[in-house]
C-alpha positions, 0 to 999 in steps of 0.5 A: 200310234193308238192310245192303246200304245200308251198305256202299261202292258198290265193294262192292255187287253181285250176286256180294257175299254177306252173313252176320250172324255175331254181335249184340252186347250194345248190340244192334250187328249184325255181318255178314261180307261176301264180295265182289270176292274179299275178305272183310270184316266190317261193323258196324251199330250198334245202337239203344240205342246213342246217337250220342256214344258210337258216334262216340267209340268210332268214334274211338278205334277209328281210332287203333287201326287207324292204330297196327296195333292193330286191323284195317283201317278199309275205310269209314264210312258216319256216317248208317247208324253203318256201319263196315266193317273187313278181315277177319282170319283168327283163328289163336286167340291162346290156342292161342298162348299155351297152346302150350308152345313158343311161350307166353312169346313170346304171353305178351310179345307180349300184354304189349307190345301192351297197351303199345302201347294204353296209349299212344293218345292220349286223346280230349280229350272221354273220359269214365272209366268206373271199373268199381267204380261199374259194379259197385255199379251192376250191384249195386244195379240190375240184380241187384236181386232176383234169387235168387242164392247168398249167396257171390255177394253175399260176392264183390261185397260184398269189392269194394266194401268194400275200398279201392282201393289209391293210383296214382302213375300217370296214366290211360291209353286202357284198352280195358275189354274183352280178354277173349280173344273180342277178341282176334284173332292173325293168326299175327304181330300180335295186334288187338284188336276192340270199342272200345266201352268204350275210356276212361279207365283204371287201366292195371292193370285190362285187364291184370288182365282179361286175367290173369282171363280166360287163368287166368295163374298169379302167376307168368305174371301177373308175367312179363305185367307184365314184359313190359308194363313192358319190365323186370323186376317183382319182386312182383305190385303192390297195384294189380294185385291189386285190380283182378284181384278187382274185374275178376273180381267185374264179368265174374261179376256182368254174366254174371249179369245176362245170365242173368237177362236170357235168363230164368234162374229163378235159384238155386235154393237148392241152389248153394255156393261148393264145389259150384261149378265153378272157372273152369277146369272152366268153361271144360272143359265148354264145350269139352266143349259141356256148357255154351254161352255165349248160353243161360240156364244158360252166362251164369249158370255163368261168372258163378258161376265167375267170382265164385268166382274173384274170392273166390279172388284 
């Protein structure tokens, strides 16, 4: 099969032009496709990826698109597990939001879009994916063995100890996954990409993962909360709290686990808590290109960083 196959006959031709442009983690390749003087974006699944939970993210990802959550749905193709999608030109959502002049209006635009997710219906059939248990998974499992810093160890340890704080909130349709790579502006809307870990959630964690991700200070987090709640917050809540710790010790420790799947040696003995790069200083070397995200040596420093900011928290 040639990914040509997947997409719809008025698409196919010999003016159409493909581009792999990403892989991502469940092994899904992800093309951009140039054809009758349109740009689109198709999506193959990978493998390992079994057919339960690619039409379940299928479907999810079509109420997203129906709401104006996500870009355009342009074809199916079940057979292949094929989606192709339009394109949307990505004007940056950080540059948005880090924009003096127009932060607050990202920063409630980001509140009041992840209201609009929590608001999907559930899927009768969804699964809860509780990232506590994915933690101690990670842990237990995929870590087993790896040379790592003893800080890393204290960060998830905290996690797992502490009890999650009561919720008098039903669940909701989380995505599980926006940190700002899936995250698109278009100048107007924010969509979301990548549905595949949408279930079942604690509403407080996507935005304690946001939170994480952007670096927002209490202040702004609580202005976040605001604006997802559609009235004032007084005080950052117990829950939201949590679950930025416990978001931020999961983002470190699968970096981690992605290191040492790209053959990181690990530590080496010499990595502490305070010789460690804060997220932040993170984040300004790989502007810098100092440190590149899909190599060996950028996964395990934004784990690091990460897992530093979970004790922070």
């Amino acid at each position: 099969m040639s990914v040509e196959d997947c997409l719809p006959a008025d698409l196919k031709g010999p003016a159409t032009t493909v581009t792999r442009i990403a892989a991502g983690m469940s092994g899904a390749g992800v093309y951009r496709v140039e054809a009758a003087g349109q740009a689109f974006v198709l999506k193959v699944a990978g493998e390992a990826e079994n057919d339960a939970d690619w039409r379940h993210a299928l479907h999810v990802q079509r109420l997203a698109a129906d709401a104006g959550l996500a870009p355009r749905i342009v074809h199916v193709d079940e057979a292949r597990r094929a989606v192709v999608t339009a394109f949307v030109a990505d004007r940056s959502f950080v540059a948005f939001l880090r924009n003096p002049s127009t932060h607050e209006a990202a920063l409630t635009q980001l509140g009041r879009t992840v209201r609009r997710i929590h608001a999907l219906p559930l899927p009768a059939d969804a699964r809860r994916r509780d990232p506590r248990e994915m933690l101690a998974q990670v842990w237990s499992g995929a870590l087993a063995g790896f040379a790592l810093p003893g800080f890393v160890g204290d960060a998830v340890q905290r996690v797992l100890a502490e009890e999650p704080p009561p919720s008098d909130r039903a669940l909701v349709l989380g995505h599980n996954d926006l940190n700002p790579t899936n995250l698109i502006y278009d100048g107007e809307s924010i969509l979301i990409l990548d549905w595949a870990t949408a279930a079942p959630m604690d509403a407080y964690y996507d935005l304690a993962v946001l939170s994480v991700f952007l670096r927002l200070d209490e202040g702004t987090s609580l202005r976040l909360l605001s604006a997802y709640e559609g009235t004032p917050c007084t005080g950052l809540p117990r829950g939201f709290l949590y679950h930025r710790r416990l978001a931020a010790a999961l983002a470190g420790a699968f970096q981690l686990y992605l290191a040492r799947q790209m053959k990181h040696a690990g530590a080496t003995g010499a990595e502490t808590l305070d010789a460690t790069p804060s997220l932040g200083e993170f984040y300004q070397r790989m502007m810098t290109g100092a440190l590149k995200l899909g190599t060996a040596d950028g996964q395990w420093a934004f784990g690091l960083a990460m897992l530093k900011e979970s004790l922070a928290l």
